[in-house]
VOGU-3710 file (C-alpha; in Angstrom, 3 decimals, decimal comma):
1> xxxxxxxxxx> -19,922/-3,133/1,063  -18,309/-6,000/-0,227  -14,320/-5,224/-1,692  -13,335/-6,333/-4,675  -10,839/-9,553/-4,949  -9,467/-9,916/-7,876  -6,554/-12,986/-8,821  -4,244/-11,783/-10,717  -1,072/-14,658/-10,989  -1,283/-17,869/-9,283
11> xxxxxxxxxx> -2,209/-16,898/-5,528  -1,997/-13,357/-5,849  -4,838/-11,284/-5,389  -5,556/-7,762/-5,455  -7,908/-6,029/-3,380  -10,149/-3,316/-3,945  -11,102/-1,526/-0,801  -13,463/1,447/-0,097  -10,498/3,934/-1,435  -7,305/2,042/-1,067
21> xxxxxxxxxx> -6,071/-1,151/-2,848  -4,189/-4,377/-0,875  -3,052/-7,529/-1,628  -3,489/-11,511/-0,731  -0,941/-13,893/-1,794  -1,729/-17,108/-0,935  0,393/-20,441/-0,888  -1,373/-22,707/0,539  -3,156/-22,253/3,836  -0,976/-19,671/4,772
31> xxxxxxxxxx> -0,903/-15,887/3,536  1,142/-12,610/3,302  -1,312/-9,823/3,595  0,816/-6,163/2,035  -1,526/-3,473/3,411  -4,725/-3,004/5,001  -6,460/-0,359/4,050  -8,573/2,255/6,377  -9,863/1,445/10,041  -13,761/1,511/8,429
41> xxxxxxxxxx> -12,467/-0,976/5,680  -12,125/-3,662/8,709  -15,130/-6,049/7,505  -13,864/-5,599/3,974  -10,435/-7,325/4,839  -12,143/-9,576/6,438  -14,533/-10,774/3,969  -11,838/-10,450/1,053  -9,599/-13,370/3,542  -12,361/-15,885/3,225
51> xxxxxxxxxx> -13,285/-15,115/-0,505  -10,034/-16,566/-1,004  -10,644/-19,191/1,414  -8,678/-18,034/3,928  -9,137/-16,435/7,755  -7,165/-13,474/9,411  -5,794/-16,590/11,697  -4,195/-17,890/8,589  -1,786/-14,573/7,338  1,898/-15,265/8,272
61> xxxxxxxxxx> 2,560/-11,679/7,929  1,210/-8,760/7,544  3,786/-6,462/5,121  3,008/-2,756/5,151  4,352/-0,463/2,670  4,039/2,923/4,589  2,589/3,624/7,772  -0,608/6,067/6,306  -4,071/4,929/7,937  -5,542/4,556/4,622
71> xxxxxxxxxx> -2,868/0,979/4,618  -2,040/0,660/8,575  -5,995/0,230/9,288  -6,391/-3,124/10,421  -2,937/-4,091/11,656  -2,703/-3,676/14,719  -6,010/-5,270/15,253  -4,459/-8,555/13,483  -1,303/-8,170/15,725  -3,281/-7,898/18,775
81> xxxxxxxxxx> -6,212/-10,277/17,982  -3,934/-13,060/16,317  -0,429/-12,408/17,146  0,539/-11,569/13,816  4,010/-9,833/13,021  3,914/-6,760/11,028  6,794/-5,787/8,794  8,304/-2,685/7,787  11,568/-0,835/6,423  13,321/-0,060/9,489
91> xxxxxxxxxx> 12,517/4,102/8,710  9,177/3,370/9,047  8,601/1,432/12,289  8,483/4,770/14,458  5,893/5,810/11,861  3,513/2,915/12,913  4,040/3,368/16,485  3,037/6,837/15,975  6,090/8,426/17,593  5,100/10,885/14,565
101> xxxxxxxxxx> 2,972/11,233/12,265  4,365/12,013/8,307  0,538/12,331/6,557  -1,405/14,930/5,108  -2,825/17,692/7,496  -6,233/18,762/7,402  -4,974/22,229/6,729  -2,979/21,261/3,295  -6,133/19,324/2,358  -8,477/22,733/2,598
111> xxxxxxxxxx> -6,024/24,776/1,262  -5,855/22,273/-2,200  -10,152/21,709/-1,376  -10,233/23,684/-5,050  -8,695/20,902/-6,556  -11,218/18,556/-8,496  -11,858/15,717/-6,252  -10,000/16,825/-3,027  -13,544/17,407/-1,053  -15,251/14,503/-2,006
121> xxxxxxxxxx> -12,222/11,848/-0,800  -11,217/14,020/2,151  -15,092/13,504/3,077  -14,286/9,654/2,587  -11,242/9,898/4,650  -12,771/11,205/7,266  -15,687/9,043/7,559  -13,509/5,887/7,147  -10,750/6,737/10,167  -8,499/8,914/8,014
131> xxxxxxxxxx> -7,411/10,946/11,359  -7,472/8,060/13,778  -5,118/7,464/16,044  -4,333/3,654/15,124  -0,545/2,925/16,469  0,675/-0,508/16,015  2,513/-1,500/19,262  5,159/-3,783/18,246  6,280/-3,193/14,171  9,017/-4,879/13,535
141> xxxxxxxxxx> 11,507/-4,040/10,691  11,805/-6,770/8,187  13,865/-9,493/9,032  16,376/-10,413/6,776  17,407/-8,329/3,300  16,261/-10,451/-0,079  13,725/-12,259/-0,014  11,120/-12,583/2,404  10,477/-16,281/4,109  6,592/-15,586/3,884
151> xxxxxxxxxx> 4,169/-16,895/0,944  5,094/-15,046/-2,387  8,699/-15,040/-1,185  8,295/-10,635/-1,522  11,265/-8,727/-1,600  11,379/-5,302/0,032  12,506/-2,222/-1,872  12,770/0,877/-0,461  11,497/3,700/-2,281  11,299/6,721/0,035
161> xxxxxxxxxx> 9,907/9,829/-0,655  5,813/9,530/-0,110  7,372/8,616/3,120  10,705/8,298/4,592  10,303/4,177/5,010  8,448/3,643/1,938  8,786/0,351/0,619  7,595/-1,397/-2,188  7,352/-5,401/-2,638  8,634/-7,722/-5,339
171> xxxxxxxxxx> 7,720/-10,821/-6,346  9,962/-11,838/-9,457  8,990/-15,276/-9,490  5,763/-14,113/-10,266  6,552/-10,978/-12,552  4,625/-8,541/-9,884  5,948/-5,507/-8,429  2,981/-4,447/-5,398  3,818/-0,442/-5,479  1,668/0,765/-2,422
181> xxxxxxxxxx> 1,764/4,644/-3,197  5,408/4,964/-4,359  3,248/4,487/-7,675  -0,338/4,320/-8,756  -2,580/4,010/-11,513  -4,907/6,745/-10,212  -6,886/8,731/-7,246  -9,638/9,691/-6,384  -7,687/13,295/-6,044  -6,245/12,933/-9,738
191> xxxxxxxxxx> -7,746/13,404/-13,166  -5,779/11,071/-14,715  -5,279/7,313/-15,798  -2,706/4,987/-15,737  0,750/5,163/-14,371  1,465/8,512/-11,752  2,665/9,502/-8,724  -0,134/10,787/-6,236  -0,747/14,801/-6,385  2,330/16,500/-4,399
201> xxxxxxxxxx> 0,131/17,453/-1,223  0,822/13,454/-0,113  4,371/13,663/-0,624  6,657/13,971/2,421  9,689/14,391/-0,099  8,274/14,735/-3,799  11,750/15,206/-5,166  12,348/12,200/-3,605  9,225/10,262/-4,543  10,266/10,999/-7,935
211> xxxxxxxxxx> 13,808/9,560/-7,801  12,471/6,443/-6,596  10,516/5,807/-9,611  13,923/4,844/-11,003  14,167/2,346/-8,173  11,292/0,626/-9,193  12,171/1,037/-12,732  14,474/-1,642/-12,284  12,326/-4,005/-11,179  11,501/-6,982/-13,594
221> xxxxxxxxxx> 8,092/-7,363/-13,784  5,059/-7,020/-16,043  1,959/-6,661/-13,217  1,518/-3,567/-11,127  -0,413/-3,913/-8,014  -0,748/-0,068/-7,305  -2,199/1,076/-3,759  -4,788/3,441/-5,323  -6,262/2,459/-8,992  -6,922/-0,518/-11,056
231> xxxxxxxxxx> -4,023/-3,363/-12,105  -1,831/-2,291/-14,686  0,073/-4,691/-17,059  2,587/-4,178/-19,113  6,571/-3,842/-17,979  6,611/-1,854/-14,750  10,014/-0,290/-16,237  7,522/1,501/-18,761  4,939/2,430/-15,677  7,270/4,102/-14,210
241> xxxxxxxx> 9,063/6,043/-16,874  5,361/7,563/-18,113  4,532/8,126/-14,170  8,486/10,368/-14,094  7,907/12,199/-17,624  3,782/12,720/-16,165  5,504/14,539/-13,109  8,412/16,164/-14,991
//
């Protein structure tokens, strides 16, 4: 299966995987890659590099907004393989070296397998390395506060709450706020569209998760790059006031 790449401002693409969204941003031959979606999305990531006319030997970075295997997949296989650094909020390093694991447990998935949708993506999970045991050796936390010195210049923003290192990426130069699951724009688990936070089972800290939608309320920008659903335009400030009142 082929994922779906997408430009959405100069350089910046957005990725449709088999489940889980990530993006490109491209400045010249070098990239900044923000999540990677499952392990079984591997040829995916790779095929959505060279539809942009890049190579995995070409990202600069690879930026990673929470350390769930449905965005960690390929990582340490492009750390490994081509040396490249991967960046996260300090909080969540430990996550990707697996010294724990904050993620949904098969036993909080059964007990919501009522819930329209649950079954079918937890079958999807499973199939595409949901439960795998993919550590990345050396994460690193990012390297400087501000802005990033990687293509897109992307400053981090931590929104905790999905997880306790959550972070989110800005690029105001280019009016896009890249949300990874701090906030989406639907889920295969949810049966609704548009601006939301995920269904509580994924939550580490939904009280939390909720407060930090007034973090990335904040944020100037008018493109949404969500980790799960389609783009959303339209001033993230809004997007994130209708995901709070959806969840209120």
């Amino acid at each position: 299966m082929r994922a779906d790449v997408r430009e959405v401002a100069e350089g910046i693409h957005l990725v449709h995987g088999s489940n889980t969204n990530w993006v490109i941003v491209k400045d010249g031959d070098a990239v900044t890659l923000v999540d990677t979606g499952y392990l079984g999305d591997r040829q995916q990531l790779l095929g959505s590099l060279a539809a942009v006319g890049s190579a995995p030997e070409a990202v600069a970075a690879v930026l990673i907004t929470h350390a769930h295997n449905d965005h960690l997949g390929s990582a340490e296989y492009l750390s490994a393989t081509y040396g490249t650094p991967v960046y996260l909020h300090e909080a969540e390093v430990p996550h990707a070296r697996r010294e724990f694991l904050h993620q949904v447990s098969v036993g909080r998935v059964l007990r919501n397998g009522w819930r329209p949708g649950v079954l079918p993506w937890a079958v999807h999970a499973l199939r595409s390395g949901g439960t795998a045991h993919i550590p990345v050796a050396s994460p690193e936390p990012f390297p400087a506060a501000g802005p990033l010195d990687l293509p897109g210049r992307p400053v981090p923003v931590h929104t905790p709450g999905h997880t306790d290192g959550h972070s989110v990426f800005h690029l105001p130069d280019a009016g896009v706020v890249i949300s990874g699951d701090a906030l989406v724009s639907g889920h295969a688990t949810s049966r609704i569209a548009g601006p939301q936070l995920l269904p509580d089972m994924f939550h580490r800290e939904r009280a939390q998760a909720l407060a930090s939608l007034a973090v990335i309320e904040g944020l100037a920008a008018d493109v949404l790059l969500p980790g799960h659903g389609p783009l959303h335009r339209g001033a993230v400030q809004d997007a994130a006031r209708q995901a709070r009142e959806r969840a209120l």
